[in-house]
N, C-alpha and C positions, 0 to 999 in steps of 0.2 A: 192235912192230907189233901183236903177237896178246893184249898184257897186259892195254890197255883193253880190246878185247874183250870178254875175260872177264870183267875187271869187271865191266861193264855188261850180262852176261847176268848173272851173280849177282844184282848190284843189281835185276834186273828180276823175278826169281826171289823175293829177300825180297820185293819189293813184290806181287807174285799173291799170295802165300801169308800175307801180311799183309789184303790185300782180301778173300782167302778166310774167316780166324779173325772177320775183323769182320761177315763177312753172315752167318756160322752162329751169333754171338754176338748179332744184329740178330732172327733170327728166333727165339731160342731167348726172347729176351727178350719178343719176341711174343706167342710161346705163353702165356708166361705171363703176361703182362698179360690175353689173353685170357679163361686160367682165373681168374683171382683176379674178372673182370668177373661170372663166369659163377654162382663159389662165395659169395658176398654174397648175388644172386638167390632159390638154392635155399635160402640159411640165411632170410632173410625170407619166403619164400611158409612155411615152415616154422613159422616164428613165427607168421607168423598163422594158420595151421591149429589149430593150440596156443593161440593168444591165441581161437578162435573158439569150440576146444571148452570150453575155461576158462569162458568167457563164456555158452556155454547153458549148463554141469551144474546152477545152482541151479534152473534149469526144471525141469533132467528129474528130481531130486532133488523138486521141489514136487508132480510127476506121481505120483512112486513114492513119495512118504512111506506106511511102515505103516499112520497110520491112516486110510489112503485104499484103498489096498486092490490099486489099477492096479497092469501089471506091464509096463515098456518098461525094452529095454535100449541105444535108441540115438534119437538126437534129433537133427533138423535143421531149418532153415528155411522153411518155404514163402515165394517169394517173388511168387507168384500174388497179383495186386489182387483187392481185395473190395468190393463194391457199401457195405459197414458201414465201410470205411475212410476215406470223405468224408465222414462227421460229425466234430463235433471229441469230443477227449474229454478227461479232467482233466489237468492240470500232469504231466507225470513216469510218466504212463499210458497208455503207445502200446499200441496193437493191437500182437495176439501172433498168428501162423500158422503152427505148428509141423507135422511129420510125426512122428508116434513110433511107433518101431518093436519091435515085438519077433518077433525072427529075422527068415525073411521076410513076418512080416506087418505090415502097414504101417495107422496112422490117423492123419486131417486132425482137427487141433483149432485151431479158432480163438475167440478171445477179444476184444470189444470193450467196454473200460468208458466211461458218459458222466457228466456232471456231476452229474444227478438222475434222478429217475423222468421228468419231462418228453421231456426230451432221449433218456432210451430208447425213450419212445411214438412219437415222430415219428421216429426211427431205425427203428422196429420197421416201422409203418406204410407209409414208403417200402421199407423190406426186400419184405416182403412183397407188392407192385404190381409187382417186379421179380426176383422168386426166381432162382437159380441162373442157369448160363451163359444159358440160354433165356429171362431175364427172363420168368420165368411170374407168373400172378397168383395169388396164397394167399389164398382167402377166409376170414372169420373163422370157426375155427371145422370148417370145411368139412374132412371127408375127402378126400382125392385123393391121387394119386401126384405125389411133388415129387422123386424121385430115382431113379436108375439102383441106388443102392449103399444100405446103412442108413444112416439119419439121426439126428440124436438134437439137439435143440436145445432150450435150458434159459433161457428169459425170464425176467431176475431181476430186481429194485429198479429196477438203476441199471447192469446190465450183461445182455449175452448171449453165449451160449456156443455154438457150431455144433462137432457134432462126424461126420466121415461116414467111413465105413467098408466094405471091400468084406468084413468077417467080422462077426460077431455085437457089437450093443453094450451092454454091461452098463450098463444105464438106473441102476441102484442106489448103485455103484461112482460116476458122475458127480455123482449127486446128494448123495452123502456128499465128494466132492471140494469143490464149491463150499460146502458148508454147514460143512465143516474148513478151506478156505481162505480163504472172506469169509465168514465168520458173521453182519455185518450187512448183508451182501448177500443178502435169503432168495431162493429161487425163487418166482415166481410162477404161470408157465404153462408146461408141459412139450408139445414137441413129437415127437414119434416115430414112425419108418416103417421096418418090415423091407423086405427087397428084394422088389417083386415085390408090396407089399402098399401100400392107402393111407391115410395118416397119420393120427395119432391125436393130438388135444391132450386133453391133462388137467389136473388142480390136483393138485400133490404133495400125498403121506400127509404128515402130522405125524408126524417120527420118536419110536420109542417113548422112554423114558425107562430 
């Protein structure tokens, strides 16, 4: 009378404790699908962190070459639009809006190249009807204040260069930049404004020999 009994709690005994081992085995399995979802994530945003700084050094390396003179030791993107960024410009030559920094000091340099000298005139021309966030208008020529911060902007050939800054900017230092990195790109009309002062266009020195 009392054998099956027992059997039958026994048997009911292995089977708990068999429903038991499989839901600890259920969640443990879980867990870890969880994290293997999680560790891919972190190794890819990684990668491209790596793949992004990879990808600017030959900028910031073009910045600080010797014989240019600048001195940044960190580089990123600005991805602020620019009134210079709806023109088109040559095959393979996208607009450049960097931030380069050294310590905490921080400067915007932007670069737009176009197809010819044409194509820079009528870029320059709507530039200028339109300056800065406030779409101010830049008469030719004309002193005025066009910025909060220092300015420094370098009208070449077939390209222009805007660079602004809330610390001093070595006008000298830029202009040996683009005359060591497009040589047949010359400068034509230099623009300049310290903070607080208003701007100055001039025709660059012929450097010495």
């Amino acid at each position: 009378m009392y054998k099956p009994l027992l059997t039958l709690k026994f048997i009911w005994s292995i089977a708990i404790g068999a429903m038991a081992l499989c839901a600890c085995s259920s969640k443990s399995e879980g867990k870890n699908k969880r994290f293997e979802d999680i560790q891919p994530k972190r190794t890819q945003t990684h990668r491209k962190q790596l793949a992004k700084q990879d990808t600017l050094a030959p900028y910031l390396m073009k910045y600080t070459n010797d014989s240019v003179g600048l001195n940044f030791d960190a580089i990123e993107v600005d991805e602020t639009a620019h009134f210079l960024d709806r023109f088109p410009h040559p095959k393979g030559q996208y607009p450049t809006r960097f931030v380069l920094r050294e310590g905490e000091k921080s400067m915007y340099v932007g670069e737009w190249k176009f197809k010819d000298s044409n194509t820079r005139i009528n870029a320059l021309f709507n530039w200028l009807d339109h300056y800065g966030p406030n779409n101010q208008q830049l008469e030719w020529f004309e002193r005025q204040k066009i910025s909060k911060e220092n300015v420094l902007i370098l009208i070449n050939s077939a390209s222009i260069v805007e660079i602004n800054s809330s610390g001093k900017i070595n006008r000298k230092q830029w202009e040996r930049y683009q005359r060591y990195s497009y040589p047949t790109d010359s400068i034509r009309i230099i623009i300049e404004q310290g903070t607080g002062q208003s701007c100055r266009w001039t025709f660059p020195k012929t450097p010495k020999q």
